[in-house]
Every structure is written in structure tokens, then in C-alpha cells.
C-alpha positions, 0 to 999 in steps of 0.5 A, a space after each residue: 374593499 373591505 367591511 368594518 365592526 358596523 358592517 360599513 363597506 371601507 373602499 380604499 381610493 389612493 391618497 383617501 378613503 371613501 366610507 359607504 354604508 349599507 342602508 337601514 331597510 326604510 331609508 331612501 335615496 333620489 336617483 333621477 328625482 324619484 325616490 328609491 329604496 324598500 320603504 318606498 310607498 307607490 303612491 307617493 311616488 305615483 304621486 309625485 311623478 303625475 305631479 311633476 310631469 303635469 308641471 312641466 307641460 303646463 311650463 312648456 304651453 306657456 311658451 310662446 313657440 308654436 305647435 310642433 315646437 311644444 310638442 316635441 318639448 312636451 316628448 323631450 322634457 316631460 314624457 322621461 318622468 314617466 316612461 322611467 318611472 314605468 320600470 320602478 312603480 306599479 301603474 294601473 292601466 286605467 291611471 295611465 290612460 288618464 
């Protein structure tokens, strides 16, 4: 590994070479479908997480399984938006509540 003029990190793989580039302090990147990076805005990504969590449980209570069934589709599917999203954003107690 080692660093050009730009200060791009060049990583030598065997029989390639793979260029990674530092990131200008208000580009962003998606990891596990929310948005990263320091020109991220918390509200936005409040935003979008409420979002796709409100999707994804109103898909699952159009299923037809029962109960049981939807609740632990409701655990499995869409509670790991938010609980990953509680390490990287700033939540109120009071938005979390709701």
C-alpha cells in the first residue's frame, strides 16, 4: 500500500491493482441502507429510517399469517432498521416512544 501525488491510497492486489480514495469531508456512503459520512444530516437519516421501518411493518400486517407469525416478522425484519440505527444517530427519547 502506498499513497499517490492526490493522496489516493494505491492497494497492490496480485495480477490487479485496486485504487481507493479518501472521501471529501461532505460525500457520503450507504452501509446497510442508511447513509454515513460527516455531511450526514441526523434528520434525514431519522427520517428515512422511520420511514423504512413504518414500510416494512405495514408490508408485514398485509400478510395473511397469523399473529404470532407477524410479530416475529415484525422482530426479525423490521426492528434491525432502527436498533442499527440507534449507534449512529442521535434519537430522542421522546421520538423513540412514538
Amino acid at each position: 500500500m502506498y499513497y499517490n501525488n492526490n493522496n489516493i491510497i494505491i492497494i497492490i492486489i496480485p495480477n490487479n491493482q485496486a485504487v481507493i480514495r479518501n472521501m471529501e469531508l461532505d460525500e457520503t456512503y450507504k452501509y446497510l441502507g442508511i447513509e454515513e459520512g460527516e455531511g450526514v444530516k441526523n434528520s434525514q437519516i431519522k427520517d428515512s429510517v422511520m420511514r423504512e421501518y413504518y414500510h416494512r411493518v405495514q408490508q408485514i400486517l398485509k400478510t395473511e399469517p397469523n399473529s404470532m407469525k407477524k410479530i416475529t416478522a415484525v422482530n426479525t425484519l423490521a426492528v434491525p432498521v432502527l436498533v442499527y440505527s440507534l449507534g449512529i444517530v442521535n434519537w430522542l427519547e421522546k421520538k423513540l416512544e412514538r
